[in-house]
C-alpha positions in Angstrom: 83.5 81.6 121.4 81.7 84.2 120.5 78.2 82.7 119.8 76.2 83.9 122.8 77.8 87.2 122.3 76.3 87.6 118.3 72.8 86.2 119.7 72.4 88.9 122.6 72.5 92.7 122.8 75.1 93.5 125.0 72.9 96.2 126.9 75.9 95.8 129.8 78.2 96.9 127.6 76.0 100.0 125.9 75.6 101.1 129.3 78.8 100.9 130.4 79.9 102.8 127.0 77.6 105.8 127.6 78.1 106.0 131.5 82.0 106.4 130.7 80.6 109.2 128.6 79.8 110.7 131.3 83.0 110.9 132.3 85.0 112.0 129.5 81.9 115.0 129.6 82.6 115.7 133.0 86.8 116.4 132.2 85.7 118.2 128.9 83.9 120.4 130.4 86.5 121.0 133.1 89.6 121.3 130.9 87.4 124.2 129.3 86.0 126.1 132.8 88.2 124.3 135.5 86.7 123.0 138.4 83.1 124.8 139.4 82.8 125.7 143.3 83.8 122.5 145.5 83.3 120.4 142.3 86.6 117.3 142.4 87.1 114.4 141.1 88.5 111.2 142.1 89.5 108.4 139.5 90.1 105.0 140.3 91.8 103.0 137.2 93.7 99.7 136.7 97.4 100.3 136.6 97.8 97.6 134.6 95.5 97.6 132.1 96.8 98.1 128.5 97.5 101.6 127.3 97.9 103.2 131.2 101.3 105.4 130.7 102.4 106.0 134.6 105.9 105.9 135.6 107.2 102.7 136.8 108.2 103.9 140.7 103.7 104.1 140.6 102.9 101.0 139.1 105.0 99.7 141.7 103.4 101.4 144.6 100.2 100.9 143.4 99.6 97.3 141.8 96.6 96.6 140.2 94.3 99.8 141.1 95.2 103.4 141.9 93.2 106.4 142.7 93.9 110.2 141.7 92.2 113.3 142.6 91.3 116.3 140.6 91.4 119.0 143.2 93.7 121.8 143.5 97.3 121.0 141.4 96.5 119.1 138.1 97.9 120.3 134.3 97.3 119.7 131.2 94.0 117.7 131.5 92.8 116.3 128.4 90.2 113.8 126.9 89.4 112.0 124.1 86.8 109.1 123.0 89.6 106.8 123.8 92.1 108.2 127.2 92.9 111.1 129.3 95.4 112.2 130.6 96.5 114.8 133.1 100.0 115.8 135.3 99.7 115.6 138.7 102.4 116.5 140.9 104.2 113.3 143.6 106.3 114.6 145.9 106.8 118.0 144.2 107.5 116.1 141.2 105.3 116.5 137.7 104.4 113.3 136.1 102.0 113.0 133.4 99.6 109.8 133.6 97.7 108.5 130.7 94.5 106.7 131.6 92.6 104.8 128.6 88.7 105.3 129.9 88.0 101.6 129.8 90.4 101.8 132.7 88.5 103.4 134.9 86.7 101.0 137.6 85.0 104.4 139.7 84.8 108.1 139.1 83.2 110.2 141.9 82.6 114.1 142.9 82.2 114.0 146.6 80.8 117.5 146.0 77.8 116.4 144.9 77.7 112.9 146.5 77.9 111.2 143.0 79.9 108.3 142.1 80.0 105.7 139.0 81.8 102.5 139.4 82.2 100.7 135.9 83.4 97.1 135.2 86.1 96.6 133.1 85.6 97.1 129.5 87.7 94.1 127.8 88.6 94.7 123.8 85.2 93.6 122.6 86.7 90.8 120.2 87.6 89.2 123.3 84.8 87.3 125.3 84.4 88.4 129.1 85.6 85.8 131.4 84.9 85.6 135.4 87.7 84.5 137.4 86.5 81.2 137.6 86.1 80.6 134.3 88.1 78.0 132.6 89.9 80.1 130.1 90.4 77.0 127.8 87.4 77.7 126.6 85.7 74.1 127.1 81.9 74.4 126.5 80.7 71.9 128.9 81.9 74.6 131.5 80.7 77.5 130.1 76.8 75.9 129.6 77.3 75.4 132.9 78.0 79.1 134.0 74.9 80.7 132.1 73.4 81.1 135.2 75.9 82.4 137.1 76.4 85.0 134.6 76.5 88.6 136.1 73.4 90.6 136.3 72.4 94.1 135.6 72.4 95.9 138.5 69.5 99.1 137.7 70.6 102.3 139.9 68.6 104.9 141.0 70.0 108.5 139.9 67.7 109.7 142.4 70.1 108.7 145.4 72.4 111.0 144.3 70.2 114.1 143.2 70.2 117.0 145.9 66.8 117.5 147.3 
């Protein structure tokens, strides 16, 4: 199953892995200063992806995705090369969410009009599969699909410099 992937630098996934980088930079440097100026942050993860602690009552409101903001009221913010996690307050109540970074499909400062939005980061000994793949893993389908593979998609830093 893997064949293609051995064959092929996974320049997708490099990218994705230094972009999230980014990200565990930005928190670092927060958990050490706090927020500069009108600097937040808003994180969009998948509440079901392995390794996302939340409590049940939000996994149940929020199926699938859910965003959090890093504004005013957050403790205990921390990061590592693998997760962070943070305690937010819901309704006046502290709960303490653990967010793997492969989790996370955007992160964005308004502030500063800048925004990443990753795809998922699957355990790399598993091979990526679209939605319409056949999961069996029958070949004749996936020669087929080679050219519907995703492509890169090159962005411009530029758009989100301040002139």
């Amino acid at each position: 199953m893997m064949d293609d992937d051995d064959s092929t630098l996974r320049y997708d996934r490099m990218v994705e892995t230094a972009l999230r980088g980014v990200v565990k930079q930005a928190v670092e440097e927060v958990m050490e200063d706090g927020l500069p100026g009108d600097h937040h942050f808003y994180i969009t993860f998948m509440t079901d992806h392995a390794g996302v602690k939340i409590p049940d009552y939000l996994r149940d409101r929020y199926p699938g995705e859910m965003t959090i903001v890093l504004q005013f009221q957050f403790y205990d913010l921390d990061v590592d090369d693998e997760k962070m996690q943070v305690t937010l307050s819901f309704n006046n109540i502290p709960e303490k969410l653990v967010v793997p970074l492969a989790a996370i499909t955007i992160f964005a400062d308004p502030s500063v009009n800048f925004a990443l939005q990753f795809q998922p980061l699957g355990d790399d000994s598993e091979p990526d599969l679209d939605p319409d793949d056949d999961p069996s893993g029958d070949k004749d389908s996936d020669d087929d699909k080679k050219d519907d593979a995703p492509k890169g998609e090159v962005v411009s830093l530029d758009k989100f410099r301040k002139k």
